[in-house]
N, C-alpha and C positions, 0 to 999 in steps of 0.2 A: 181185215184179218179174215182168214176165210175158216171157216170150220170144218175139222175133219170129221171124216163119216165113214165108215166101211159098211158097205153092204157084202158080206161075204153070206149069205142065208140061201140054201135052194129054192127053188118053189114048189117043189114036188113036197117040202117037208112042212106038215100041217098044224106045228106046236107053234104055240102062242108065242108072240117075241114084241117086247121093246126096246125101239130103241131113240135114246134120248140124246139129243146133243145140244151146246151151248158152247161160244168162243169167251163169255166171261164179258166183263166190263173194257172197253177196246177204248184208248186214249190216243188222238191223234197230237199232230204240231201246234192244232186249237182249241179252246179250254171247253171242250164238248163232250159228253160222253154220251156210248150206248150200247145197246146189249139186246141180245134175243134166247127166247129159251124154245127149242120145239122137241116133240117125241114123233113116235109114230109107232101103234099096234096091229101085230098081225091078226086081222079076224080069221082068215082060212088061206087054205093053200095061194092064193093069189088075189087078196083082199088085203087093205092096208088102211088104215083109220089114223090122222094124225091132226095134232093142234102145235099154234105158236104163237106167242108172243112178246112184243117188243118194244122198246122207245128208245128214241135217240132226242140230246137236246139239237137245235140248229148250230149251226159254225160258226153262224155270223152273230147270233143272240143266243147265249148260253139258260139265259132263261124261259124259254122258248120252246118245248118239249110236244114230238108226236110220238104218240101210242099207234098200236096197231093189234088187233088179235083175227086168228084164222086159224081154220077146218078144212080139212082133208077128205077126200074118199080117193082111192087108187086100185085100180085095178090092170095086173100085168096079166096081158094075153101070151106074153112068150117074154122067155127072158133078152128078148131082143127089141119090146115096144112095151110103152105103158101108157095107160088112160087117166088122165086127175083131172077131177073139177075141186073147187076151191071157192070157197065162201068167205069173204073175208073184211072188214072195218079197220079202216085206219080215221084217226083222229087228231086231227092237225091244232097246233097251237099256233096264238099269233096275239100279238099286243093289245089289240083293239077284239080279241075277241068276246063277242056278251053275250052268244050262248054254242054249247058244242055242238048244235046241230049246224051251226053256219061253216063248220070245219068239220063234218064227219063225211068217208066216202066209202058208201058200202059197194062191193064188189062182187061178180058172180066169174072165176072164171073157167074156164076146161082148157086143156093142155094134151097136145098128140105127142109121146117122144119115141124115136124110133132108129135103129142103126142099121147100114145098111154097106153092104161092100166086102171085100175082105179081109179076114180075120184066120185066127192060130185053128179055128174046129174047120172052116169051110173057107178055103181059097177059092177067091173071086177070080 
């Protein structure tokens, strides 16, 4: 299930904004659930602060359940690219396990996204 999200906000415009999205509790054909909540706040005109998090049990073992939680910084240099690093722990369940450090995996990571070509303002 994919979650909807509108970004319709300027960047020129410097008031505070969040914005929170969640698809709810998501039931497949397997007796598995899972779910994620994240937000995200505008610190300034082109600054973005956000968190999330989430668990899913496995598919194959319903008893079986990973967590996850993670942080945001984002910064859009134009509204045609954005910069994000992302801090983030997931924590993995498994039958045999006897302590959560033998299933935790902390993450550091940054992200370039960027668009390029023609478009309705400027024909390529």
């Amino acid at each position: 299930m994919e979650a909807s999200r509108e970004r319709k906000l300027p960047l020129g415009d410097p008031a505070r904004r969040v914005l929170p999205q969640s698809p709810g509790p998501n039931r497949g054909t397997v007796n598995a659930d899972g779910w994620f909540l994240s937000g995200e706040y505008q610190l300034a005109k082109r600054w973005w602060v956000g968190v999330r998090g989430e668990a899913a049990q496995h598919a194959d073992d319903a008893a079986v359940k990973d967590t996850g939680t993670a942080a945001t910084l984002t910064f859009w240099p134009s509204e045609f690219s954005q910069l994000r690093a992302e801090l983030r722990q997931r924590r993995y369940g498994g039958p045999n396990s006897v302590s959560a450090a033998e299933y935790t995996a902390n993450e550091v990571l940054f992200q370039l996204q960027f668009a390029i070509g023609a478009h309705g303002a400027h024909p390529f």
